[in-house]
C-alpha positions as CSV (number, residue, x, y, z in Angstrom):
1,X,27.5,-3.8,-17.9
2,X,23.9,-5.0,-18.7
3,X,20.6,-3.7,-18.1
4,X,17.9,-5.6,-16.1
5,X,13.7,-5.7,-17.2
6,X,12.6,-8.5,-14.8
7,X,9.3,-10.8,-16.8
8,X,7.3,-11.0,-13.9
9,X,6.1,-7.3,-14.3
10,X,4.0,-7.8,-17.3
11,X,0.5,-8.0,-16.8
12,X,-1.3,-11.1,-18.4
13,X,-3.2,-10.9,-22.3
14,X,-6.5,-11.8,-20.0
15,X,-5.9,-9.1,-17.2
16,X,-4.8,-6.6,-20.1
17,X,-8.2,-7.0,-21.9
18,X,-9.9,-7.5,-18.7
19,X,-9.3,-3.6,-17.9
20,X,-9.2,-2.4,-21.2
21,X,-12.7,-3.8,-21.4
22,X,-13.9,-1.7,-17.7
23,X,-12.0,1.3,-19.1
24,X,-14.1,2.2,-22.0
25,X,-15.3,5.5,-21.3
26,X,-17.1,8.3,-23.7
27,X,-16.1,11.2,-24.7
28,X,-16.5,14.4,-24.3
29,X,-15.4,17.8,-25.6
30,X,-14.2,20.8,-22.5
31,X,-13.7,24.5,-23.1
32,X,-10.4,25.4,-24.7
33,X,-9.7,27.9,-21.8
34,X,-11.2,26.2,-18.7
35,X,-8.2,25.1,-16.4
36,X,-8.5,21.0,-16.2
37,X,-9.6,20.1,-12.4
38,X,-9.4,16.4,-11.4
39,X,-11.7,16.5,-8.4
40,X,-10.8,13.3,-5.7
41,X,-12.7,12.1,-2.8
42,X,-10.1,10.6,-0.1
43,X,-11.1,8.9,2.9
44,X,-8.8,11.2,5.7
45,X,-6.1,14.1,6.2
46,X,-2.5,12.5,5.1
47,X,-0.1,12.1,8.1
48,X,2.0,14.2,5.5
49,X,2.9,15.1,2.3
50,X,6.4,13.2,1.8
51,X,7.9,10.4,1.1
52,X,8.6,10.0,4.7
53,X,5.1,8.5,4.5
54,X,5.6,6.4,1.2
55,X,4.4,3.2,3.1
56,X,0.6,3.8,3.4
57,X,-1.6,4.6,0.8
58,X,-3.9,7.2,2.9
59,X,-0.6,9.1,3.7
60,X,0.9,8.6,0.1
61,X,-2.4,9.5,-2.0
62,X,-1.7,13.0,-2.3
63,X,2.0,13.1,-2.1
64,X,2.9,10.7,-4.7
65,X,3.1,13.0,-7.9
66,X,4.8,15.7,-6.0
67,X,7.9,14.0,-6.0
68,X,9.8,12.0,-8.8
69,X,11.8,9.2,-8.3
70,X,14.6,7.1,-9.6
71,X,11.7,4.8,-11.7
72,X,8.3,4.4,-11.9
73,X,5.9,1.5,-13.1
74,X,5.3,1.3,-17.1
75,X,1.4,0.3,-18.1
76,X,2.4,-3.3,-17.3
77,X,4.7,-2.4,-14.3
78,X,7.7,-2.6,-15.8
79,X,10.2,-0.3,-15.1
80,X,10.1,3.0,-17.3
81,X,12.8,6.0,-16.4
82,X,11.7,8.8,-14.1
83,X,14.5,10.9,-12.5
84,X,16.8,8.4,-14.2
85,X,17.0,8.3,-17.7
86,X,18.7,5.2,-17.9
87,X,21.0,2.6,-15.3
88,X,22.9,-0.5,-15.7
89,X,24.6,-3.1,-13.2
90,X,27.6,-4.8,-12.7
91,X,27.6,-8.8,-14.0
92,X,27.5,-9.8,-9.7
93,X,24.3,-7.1,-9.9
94,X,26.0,-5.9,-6.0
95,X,26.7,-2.7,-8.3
96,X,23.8,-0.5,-10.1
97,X,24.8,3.1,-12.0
98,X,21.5,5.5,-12.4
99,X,22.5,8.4,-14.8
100,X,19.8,11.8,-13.7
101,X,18.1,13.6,-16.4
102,X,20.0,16.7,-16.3
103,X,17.2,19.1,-16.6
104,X,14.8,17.7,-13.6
105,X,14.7,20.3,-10.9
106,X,12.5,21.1,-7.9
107,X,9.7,23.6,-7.9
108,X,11.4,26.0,-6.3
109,X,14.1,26.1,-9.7
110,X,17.1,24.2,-8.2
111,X,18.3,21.2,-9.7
112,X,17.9,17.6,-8.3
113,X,21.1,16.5,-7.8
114,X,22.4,12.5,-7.0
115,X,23.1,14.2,-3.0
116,X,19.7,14.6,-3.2
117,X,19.0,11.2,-4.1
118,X,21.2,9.6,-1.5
119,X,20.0,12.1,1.5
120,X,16.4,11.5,0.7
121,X,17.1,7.1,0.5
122,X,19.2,7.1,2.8
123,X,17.2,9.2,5.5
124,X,14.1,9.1,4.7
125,X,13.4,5.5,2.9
126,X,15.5,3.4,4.9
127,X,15.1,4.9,8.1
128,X,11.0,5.6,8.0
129,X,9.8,3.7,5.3
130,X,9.1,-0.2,5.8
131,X,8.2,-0.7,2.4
132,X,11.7,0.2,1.6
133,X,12.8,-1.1,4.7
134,X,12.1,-5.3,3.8
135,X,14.1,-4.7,0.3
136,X,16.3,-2.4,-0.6
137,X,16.8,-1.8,3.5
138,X,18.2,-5.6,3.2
139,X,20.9,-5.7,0.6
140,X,22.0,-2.1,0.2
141,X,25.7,-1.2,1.9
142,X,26.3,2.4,0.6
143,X,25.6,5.2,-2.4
144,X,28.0,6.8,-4.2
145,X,27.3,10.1,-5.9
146,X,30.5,10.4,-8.2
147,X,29.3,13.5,-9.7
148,X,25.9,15.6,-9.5
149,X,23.5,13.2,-11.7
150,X,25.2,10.0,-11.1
151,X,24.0,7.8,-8.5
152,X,26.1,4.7,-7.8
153,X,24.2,1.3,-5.1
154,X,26.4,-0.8,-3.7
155,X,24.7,-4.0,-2.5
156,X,25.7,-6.2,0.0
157,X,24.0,-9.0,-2.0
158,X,21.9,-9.7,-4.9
159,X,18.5,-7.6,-4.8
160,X,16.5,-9.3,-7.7
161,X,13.9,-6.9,-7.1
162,X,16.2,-3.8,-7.5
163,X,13.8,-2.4,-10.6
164,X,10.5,-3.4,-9.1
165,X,8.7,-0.1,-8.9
166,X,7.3,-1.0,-5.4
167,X,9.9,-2.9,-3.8
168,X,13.0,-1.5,-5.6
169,X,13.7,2.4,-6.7
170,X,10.8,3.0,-7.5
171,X,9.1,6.4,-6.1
172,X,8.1,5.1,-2.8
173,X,11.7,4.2,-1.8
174,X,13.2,6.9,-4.2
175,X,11.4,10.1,-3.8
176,X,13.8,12.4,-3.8
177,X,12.9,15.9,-1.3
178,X,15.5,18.7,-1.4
179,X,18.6,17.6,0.7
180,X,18.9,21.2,1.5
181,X,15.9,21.9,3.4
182,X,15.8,19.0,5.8
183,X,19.5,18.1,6.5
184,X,20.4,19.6,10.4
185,X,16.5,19.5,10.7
186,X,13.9,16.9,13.1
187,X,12.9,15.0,10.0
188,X,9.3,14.4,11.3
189,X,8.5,17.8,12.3
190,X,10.0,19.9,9.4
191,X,7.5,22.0,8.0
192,X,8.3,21.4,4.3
193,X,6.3,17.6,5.5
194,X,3.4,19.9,4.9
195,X,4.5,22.6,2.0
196,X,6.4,20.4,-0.1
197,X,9.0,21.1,-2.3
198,X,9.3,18.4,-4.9
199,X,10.2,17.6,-8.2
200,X,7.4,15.8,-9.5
201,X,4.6,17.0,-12.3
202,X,2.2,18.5,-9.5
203,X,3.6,21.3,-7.2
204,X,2.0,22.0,-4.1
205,X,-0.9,24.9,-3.5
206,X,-2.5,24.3,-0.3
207,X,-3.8,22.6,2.4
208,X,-6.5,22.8,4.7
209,X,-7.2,19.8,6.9
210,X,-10.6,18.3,7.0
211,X,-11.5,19.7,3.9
212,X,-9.0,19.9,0.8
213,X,-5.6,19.5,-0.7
214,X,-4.8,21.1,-4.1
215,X,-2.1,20.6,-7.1
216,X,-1.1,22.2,-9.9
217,X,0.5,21.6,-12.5
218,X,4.4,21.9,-12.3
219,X,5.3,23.8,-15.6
220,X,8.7,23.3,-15.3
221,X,8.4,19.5,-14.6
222,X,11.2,18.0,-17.1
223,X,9.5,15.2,-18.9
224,X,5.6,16.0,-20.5
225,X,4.0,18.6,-18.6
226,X,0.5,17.0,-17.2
227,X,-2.5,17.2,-19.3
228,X,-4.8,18.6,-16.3
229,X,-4.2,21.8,-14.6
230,X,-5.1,20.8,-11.1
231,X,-5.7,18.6,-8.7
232,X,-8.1,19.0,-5.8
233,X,-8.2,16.2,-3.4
234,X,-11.0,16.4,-1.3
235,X,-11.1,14.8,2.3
236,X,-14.7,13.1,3.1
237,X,-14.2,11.0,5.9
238,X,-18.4,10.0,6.2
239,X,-18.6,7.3,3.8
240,X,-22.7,8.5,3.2
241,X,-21.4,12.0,2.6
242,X,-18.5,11.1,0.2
243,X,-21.1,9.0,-2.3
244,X,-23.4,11.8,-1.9
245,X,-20.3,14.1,-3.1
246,X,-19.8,11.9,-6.0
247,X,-23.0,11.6,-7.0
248,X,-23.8,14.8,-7.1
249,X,-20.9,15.4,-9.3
250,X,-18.5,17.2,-6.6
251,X,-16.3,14.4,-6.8
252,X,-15.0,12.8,-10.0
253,X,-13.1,10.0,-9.0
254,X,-13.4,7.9,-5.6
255,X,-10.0,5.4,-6.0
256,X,-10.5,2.2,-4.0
257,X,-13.2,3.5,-1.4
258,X,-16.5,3.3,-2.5
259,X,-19.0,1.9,0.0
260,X,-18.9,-1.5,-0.8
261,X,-22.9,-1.7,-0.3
262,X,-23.0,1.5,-2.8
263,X,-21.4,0.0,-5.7
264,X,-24.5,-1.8,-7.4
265,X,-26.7,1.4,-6.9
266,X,-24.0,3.7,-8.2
267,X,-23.1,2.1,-11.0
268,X,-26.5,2.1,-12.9
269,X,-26.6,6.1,-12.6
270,X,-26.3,7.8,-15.8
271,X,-22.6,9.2,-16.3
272,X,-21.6,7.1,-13.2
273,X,-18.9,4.3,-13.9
274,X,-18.2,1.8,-10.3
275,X,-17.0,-1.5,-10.2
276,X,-14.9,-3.9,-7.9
277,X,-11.3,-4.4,-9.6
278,X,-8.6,-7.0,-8.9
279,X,-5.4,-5.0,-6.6
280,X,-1.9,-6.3,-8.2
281,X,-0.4,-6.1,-4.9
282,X,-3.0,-8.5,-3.5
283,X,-5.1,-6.7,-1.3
284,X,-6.3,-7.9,2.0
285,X,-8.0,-7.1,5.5
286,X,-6.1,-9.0,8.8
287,X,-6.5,-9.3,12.1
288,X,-3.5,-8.2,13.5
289,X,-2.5,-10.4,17.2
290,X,-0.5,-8.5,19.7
291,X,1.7,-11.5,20.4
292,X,3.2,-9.5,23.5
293,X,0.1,-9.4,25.6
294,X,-1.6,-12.4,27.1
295,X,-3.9,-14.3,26.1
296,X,-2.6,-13.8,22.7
297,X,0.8,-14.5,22.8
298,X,-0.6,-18.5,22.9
299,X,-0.7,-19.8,19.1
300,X,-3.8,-21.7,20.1
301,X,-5.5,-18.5,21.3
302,X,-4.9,-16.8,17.8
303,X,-5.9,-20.0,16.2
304,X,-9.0,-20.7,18.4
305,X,-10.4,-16.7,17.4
306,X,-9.3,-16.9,13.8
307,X,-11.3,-20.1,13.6
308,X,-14.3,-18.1,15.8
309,X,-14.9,-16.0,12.4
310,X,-17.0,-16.6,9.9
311,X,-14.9,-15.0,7.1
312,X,-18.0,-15.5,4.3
313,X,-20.5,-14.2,6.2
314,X,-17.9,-10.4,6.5
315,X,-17.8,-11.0,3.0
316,X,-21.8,-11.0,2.3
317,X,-22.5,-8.8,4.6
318,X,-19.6,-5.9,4.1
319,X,-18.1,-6.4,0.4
320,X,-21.3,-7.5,-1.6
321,X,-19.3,-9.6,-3.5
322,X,-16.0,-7.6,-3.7
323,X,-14.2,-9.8,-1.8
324,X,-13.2,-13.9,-0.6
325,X,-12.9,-15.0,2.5
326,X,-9.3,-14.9,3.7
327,X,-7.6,-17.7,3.8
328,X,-3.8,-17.4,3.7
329,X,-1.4,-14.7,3.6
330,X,-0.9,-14.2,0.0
331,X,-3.8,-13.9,-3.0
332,X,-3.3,-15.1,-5.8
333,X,-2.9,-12.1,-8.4
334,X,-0.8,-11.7,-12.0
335,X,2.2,-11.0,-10.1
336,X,2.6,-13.6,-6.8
337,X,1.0,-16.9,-8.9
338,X,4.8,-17.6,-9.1
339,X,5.5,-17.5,-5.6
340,X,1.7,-18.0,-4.0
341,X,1.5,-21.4,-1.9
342,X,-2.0,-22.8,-2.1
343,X,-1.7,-25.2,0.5
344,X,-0.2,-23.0,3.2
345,X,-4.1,-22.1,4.5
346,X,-4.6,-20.8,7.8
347,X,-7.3,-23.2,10.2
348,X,-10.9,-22.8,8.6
349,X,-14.2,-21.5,10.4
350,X,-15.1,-23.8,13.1
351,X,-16.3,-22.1,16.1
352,X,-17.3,-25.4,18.3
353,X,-13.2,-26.1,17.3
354,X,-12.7,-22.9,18.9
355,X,-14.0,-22.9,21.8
356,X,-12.5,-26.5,22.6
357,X,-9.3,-25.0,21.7
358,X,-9.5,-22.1,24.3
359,X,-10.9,-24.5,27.1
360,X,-7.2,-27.2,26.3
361,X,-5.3,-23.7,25.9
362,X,-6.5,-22.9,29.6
363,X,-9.1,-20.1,29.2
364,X,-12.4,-21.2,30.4
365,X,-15.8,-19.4,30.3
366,X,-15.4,-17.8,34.2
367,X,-17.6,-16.6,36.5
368,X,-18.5,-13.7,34.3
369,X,-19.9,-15.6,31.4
370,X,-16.3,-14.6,29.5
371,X,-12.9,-16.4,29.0
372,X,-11.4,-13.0,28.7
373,X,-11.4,-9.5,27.3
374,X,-9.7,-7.8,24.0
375,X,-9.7,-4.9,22.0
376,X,-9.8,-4.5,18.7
377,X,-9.2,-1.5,17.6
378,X,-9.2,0.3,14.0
379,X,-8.9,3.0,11.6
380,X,-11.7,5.3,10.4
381,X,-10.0,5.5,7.1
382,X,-11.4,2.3,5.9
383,X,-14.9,2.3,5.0
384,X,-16.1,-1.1,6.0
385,X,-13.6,-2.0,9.1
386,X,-15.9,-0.3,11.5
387,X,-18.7,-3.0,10.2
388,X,-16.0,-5.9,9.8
389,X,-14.9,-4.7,13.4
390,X,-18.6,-5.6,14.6
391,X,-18.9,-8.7,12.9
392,X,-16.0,-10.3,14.6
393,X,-17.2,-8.9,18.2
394,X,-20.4,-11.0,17.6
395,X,-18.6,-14.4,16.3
396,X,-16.2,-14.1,19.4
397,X,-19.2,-13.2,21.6
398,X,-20.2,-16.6,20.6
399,X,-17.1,-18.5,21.9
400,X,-17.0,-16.6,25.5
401,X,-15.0,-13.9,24.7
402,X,-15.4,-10.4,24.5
403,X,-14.3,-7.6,22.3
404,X,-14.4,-3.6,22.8
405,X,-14.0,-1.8,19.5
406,X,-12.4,1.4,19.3
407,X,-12.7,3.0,16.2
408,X,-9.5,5.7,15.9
409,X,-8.8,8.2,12.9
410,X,-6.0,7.6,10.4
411,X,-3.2,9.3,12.5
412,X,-3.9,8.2,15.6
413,X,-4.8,4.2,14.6
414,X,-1.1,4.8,12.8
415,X,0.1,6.1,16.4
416,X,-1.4,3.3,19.1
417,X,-1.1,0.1,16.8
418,X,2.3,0.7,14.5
419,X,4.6,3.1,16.9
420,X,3.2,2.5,20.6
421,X,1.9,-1.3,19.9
422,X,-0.8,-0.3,22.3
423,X,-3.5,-2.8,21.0
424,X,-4.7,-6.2,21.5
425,X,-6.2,-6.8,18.0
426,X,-6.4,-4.6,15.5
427,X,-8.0,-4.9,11.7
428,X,-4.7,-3.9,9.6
429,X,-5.1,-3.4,5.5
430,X,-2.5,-4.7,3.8
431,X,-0.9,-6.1,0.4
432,X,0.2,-9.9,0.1
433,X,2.3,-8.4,-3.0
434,X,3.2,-8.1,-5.7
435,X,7.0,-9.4,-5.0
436,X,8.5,-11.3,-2.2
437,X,10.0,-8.3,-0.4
438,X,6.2,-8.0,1.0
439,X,7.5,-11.0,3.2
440,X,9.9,-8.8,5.3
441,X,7.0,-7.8,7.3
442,X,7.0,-11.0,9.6
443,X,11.1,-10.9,9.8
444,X,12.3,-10.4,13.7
445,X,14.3,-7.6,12.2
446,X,11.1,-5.5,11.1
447,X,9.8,-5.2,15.0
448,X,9.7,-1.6,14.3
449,X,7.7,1.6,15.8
450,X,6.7,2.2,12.0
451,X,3.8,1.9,9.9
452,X,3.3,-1.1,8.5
453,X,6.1,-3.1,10.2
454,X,5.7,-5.9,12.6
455,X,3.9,-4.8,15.0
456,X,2.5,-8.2,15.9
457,X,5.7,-9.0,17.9
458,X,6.0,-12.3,15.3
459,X,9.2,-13.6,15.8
460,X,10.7,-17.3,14.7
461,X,14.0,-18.1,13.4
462,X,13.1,-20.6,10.9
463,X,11.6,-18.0,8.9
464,X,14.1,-15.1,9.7
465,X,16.8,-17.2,8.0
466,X,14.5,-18.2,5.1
467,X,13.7,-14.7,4.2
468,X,17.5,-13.8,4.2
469,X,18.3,-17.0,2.2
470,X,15.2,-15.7,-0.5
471,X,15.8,-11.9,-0.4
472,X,19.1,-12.3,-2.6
473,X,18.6,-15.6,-4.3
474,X,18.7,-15.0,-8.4
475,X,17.1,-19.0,-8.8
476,X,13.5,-18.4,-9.2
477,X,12.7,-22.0,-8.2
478,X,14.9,-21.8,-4.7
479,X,13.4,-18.6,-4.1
480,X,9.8,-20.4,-4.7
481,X,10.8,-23.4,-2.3
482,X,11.5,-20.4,0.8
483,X,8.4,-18.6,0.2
484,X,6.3,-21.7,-0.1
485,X,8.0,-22.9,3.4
486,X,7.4,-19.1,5.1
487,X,4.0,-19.7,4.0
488,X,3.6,-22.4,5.7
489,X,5.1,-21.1,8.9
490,X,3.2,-17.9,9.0
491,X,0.0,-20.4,8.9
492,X,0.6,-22.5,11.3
493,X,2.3,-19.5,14.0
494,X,-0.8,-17.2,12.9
495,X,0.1,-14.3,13.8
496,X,-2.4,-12.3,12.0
497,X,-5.8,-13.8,10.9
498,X,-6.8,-13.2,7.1
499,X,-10.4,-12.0,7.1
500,X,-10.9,-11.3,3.6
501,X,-9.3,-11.2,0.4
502,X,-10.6,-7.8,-1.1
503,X,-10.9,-6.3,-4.5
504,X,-11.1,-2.3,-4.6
505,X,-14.1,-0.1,-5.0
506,X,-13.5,2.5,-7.3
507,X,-16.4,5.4,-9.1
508,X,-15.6,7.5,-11.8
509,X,-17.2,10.2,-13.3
510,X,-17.6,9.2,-17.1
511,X,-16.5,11.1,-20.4
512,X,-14.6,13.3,-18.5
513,X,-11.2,12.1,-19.1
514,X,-9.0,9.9,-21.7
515,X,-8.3,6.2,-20.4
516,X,-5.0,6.4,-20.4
517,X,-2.5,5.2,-19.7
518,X,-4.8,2.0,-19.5
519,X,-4.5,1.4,-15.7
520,X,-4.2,4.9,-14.1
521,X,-7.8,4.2,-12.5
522,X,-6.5,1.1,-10.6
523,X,-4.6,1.2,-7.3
524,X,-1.4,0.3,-7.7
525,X,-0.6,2.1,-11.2
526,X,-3.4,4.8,-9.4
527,X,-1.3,7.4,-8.8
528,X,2.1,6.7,-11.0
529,X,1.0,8.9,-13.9
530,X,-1.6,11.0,-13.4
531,X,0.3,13.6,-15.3
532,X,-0.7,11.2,-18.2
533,X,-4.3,11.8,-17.7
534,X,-5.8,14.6,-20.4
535,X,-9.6,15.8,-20.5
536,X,-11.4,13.3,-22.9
537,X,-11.8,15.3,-26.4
C-alpha cells in the first residue's frame, strides 16, 4: 500500500511570494469578549446550501464550510486530511482506503459515518454535481463501507487526480450531508437544502433571502474550532450598492466581485485593501453557442461571431486591466502550464473576416438590414456581464446581426441555459483548470440538464475518445499529447468563444484579521479554511 501527494499542487516560489507580498495586512487588537463577525458581501441568494450545488461558486459560497469532506486543499493545494485522517491505494491505484476521524460528527451530535460518505457521493456528487461528474464520475465503479469510518473506491481505471482537492475527494465531490435525512426523500426539494445539517466548522443560523445568511461557529467541530464566531454573508446584488456597503465598512470582505471600474478608487481609501489577483483554476468569461439551434449549429457561424468581437476593447472598457483578451480555452496559471497548449488559439478579431464568413456560410444581410437574430442571455450574478453582454451586441450589430440581451438572476440563468438549454448565446464563467478533468465539459457524455455541463450541445468523437484515453493515463507526457490535441479540436469546432481571460476582484477590510493561512483571501483556497482565519491581535 502507498500513499499518493501529486507535485503539480505546489504553488511556485514566485506565486508564493507574489501573495505573501499582497497579503501583508496590519494589525489590530479586538475586545476580548466581542463575538468575532466576518461580514461578506455576495453577489445573489444560493440555489442552496448543499453540496448538491458544489459546482458553482455563487451556490457553493455559503455552503462550503458547513460541510466537511474526505480532503481539502493544503496552502499550496496539496492534499491535507479533513474527514479522513489518512488513505492509501492499492499499487494498480483502481483501489483507495480513507480511514474517518472517529470523533467528526454532524451538528445535530450524530456521528458521520462511511454510509454517510457513500450516500452523499454517490447521490448527490455523481448524480448532480458536474464537477464531480468529469472525474471521479469517470473511473469510479463502487464504494465499499466495510465498517462505520472506513470508506473503500473502487475504480474502474486509473484516476490520477484522485487527491486533487477540486477534481478528486476533495469537498465539492465529498461533502458528506446526513444519509439519514435525505434517503426516501426528492433530493432537490428536501428542506434540509436550506437548514443544513453538516459537519463542517460553521453550523447553520439562518436565512433570509435577499438579504443575509449567517454561521456560527460549530463548537463541536472535531479538528480546531474556528478562530471567528460568525459568519454573516450578506446578499447585495446592485454592484453600486455592494461598494457603497464595503466602503462604508458594512462589509469586510467582497471575494472575487468588486466592480472592476471600482478597484483603483477603492484601493487608495484608508483601511481599504483591493487588487486584481491571478485565479489557480484559470478563470474565464465564454460565449456559450447553442449548437442545436440554427444559425449556430454552423462552425463558420460561431467562428464568423467570435471573430465579430473585439476581445481588447471588453477588456478596456469592463476589467480595467484585470483581465486578457481570450484567446483559447485554457490560461496559463501555476497549475495547467503542464498541460496548457499555446498554439491551440481560437480565430482572432477580424470583423471584415466575419462578415465574409457569414455571406460563404449562407446568411446574407436581408431585407431587414440583418443576417439573423440571437439572444444572448446572462446572469445578474456577475458584475460586468451585463456590460460585456452590451459590448458584444454592438460588435455583432456591425456585421448584420442582431442580439437581444436578457439579463436573468442566478437561479433562473442556472434554469433556461444549464437544465432547459433555452438560449441561443449565453456569457458562461468558467475555470480552464486547474487539472485536466476541467476537459470533461466538452465530452458527448456531459450533455447534461446540470450546471456547468455541456450545455452547448458540443459533440465529436475524436475528442470523446481522447478524453477517455487521458482521464486514466498515469504518463504525464501522453496525457500532455491528448490535451494538447483536445485543444486544438475545441478551437477549431468553437463551440464557445473565449472573451476574456480574467483575474478576480477582491476588497478587504484591513487590520481586521490574521493572513492566514496565506491564501484564504483568493478564490480557489477562498473558502477551504476560513475556520483558520483569527481576528488580527
Amino acid at each position: 500500500m502507498k500513499s499518493h501527494l501529486t507535485g503539480r499542487f505546489l504553488v511556485t516560489v514566485t506565486v508564493a511570494v507574489f501573495l505573501a507580498t499582497l497579503l501583508m495586512l496590519p494589525v489590530v487588537t479586538n475586545a476580548a469578549d466581542d463575538p468575532v463577525t466576518l461580514t461578506i458581501g455576495i453577489t445573489a441568494d444560493p440555489r442552496g446550501l448543499t453540496p448538491l450545488y458544489g459546482s458553482t461558486h455563487l451556490d457553493w459560497i455559503p455552503g462550503y464550510r458547513l460541510y466537511s469532506g474526505l480532503i481539502q486543499a493544503g496552502e499550496n493545494f496539496e492534499p491535507v486530511p479533513d474527514l479522513a485522517d489518512s488513505w492509501e491505494s492499492s499499487e494498480d491505484q483502481l483501489t483507495w482506503t480513507f480511514h474517518l476521524n472517529p470523533n467528526a460528527t454532524f451538528h445535530d451530535g450524530s456521528p458521520v459515518t462511511s454510509e454517510d460518505v457513500k450516500f452523499s457521493i454517490l447521490t448527490f456528487a455523481l448524480e448532480y454535481c458536474t464537477s464531480c461528474m468529469r472525474g471521479l464520475g469517470t473511473v469510479i465503479d463502487s464504494i465499499d463501507t466495510p465498517d462505520a469510518h472506513t470508506v473503500v473506491f473502487n475504480l474502474k481505471a486509473p484516476y490520477p487526480e484522485m487527491l486533487n482537492p477540486y477534481d478528486g475527494v476533495g469537498d465539492a465531490c465529498s461533502g458528506v450531508a446526513k444519509k439519514e435525512l435525505y434517503e426516501g426523500t426528492d433530493i432537490l426539494t428536501n428542506p434540509y437544502n436550506f437548514e443544513p445539517v453538516g459537519s463542517g466548522p460553521f453550523k447553520f443560523v439562518e436565512w433570509v433571502r435577499g438579504s443575509h445568511i449567517i454561521l456560527e461557529k460549530y463548537e463541536g467541530y472535531f479538528r480546531e474550532v474556528p478562530g471567528i464566531d460568525r459568519i454573516v454573508f450578506r446578499i447585495i446584488g446592485d454592484p453600486s450598492a455592494r461598494t457603497l456597503a464595503f466602503e462604508n465598512g458594512d462589509v469586510d470582505w467582497i471575494p472575487f466581485s468588486v466592480p472592476a471600474s471600482e478597484v483603483a478608487r477603492l484601493s487608495s481609501l484608508p483601511g481599504k485593501k483591493v487588487w486584481f489577483h491571478p485565479a489557480p483554476n484559470g478563470g474565464m468569461n465564454e460565449l456559450a453557442f447553442n449548437m442545436r439551434t440554427e444559425p449556430l449549429s454552423s462552425k463558420a457561424v460561431r467562428k464568423a461571431i467570435t471573430a465579430a468581437i473585439d476581445k481588447q476593447r471588453i477588456v478596456d472598457f469592463v476589467y480595467f486591466g484585470g483581465a486578457e483578451a481570450g484567446t483559447a480555452h485554457i490560461p496559463r496559471t501555476a497549475f495547467s502550464a503542464w498541460w496548457q497548449n499555446p498554439a491551440a488559439k481560437q480565430i482572432e478579431y477580424d470583423p471584415e473576416l466575419a462578415a465574409a464568413m457569414l455571406d460563404s456560410a449562407g446568411y446574407p444581410v436581408q431585407d431587414d438590414s440583418w443576417r439573423f437574430h440571437i439572444n444572448l442571455k446572462h446572469t445578474t450574478g456577475y458584475s460586468e456581464d451585463l456590460k460585456v453582454a452590451e459590448l458584444i451586441k454592438d460588435d455583432l450589430k456591425k456585421i448584420g446581426i442582431d442580439v437581444t440581451i436578457v439579463s436573468l438572476d442566478n437561479a433562473a440563468w442556472h434554469e433556461q441555459v444549464f437544465k432547459n438549454w433555452d438560449f441561443d448565446t449565453s456569457l458562461v464563467a468558467f475555470s480552464g483548470g486547474p487539472n485536466p478533468a476541467t476537459m470533461k465539459r466538452f465530452h458527448t457524455t456531459n450533455i447534461l440538464r446540470s450546471s456547468w455541463a455541456n450545455c452547448m450541445g458540443f459533440s465529436n468523437a475524436e475528442y470523446d475518445a481522447l478524453f477517455d484515453r487521458m482521464i486514466s493515463n498515469l504518463d504525464e507526457e501522453q496525457r500532455r499529447n491528448d490535451l494538447f490535441r483536445m485543444q486544438e479540436i475545441l478551437a477549431e469546432e468553437q463551440p464557445v468563444a473565449y472573451v476574456v481571460h480574467k483575474m478576480q476582484p477582491t476588497g478587504l477590510a484591513e487590520g481586521k484579521f490574521t493572513e492566514e493561512p496565506l491564501n484564504v483571501w483568493y478564490l480557489g483556497y477562498v473558502w477551504m479554511h476560513l475556520n483558520r482565519i483569527k481576528p488580527a491581535q
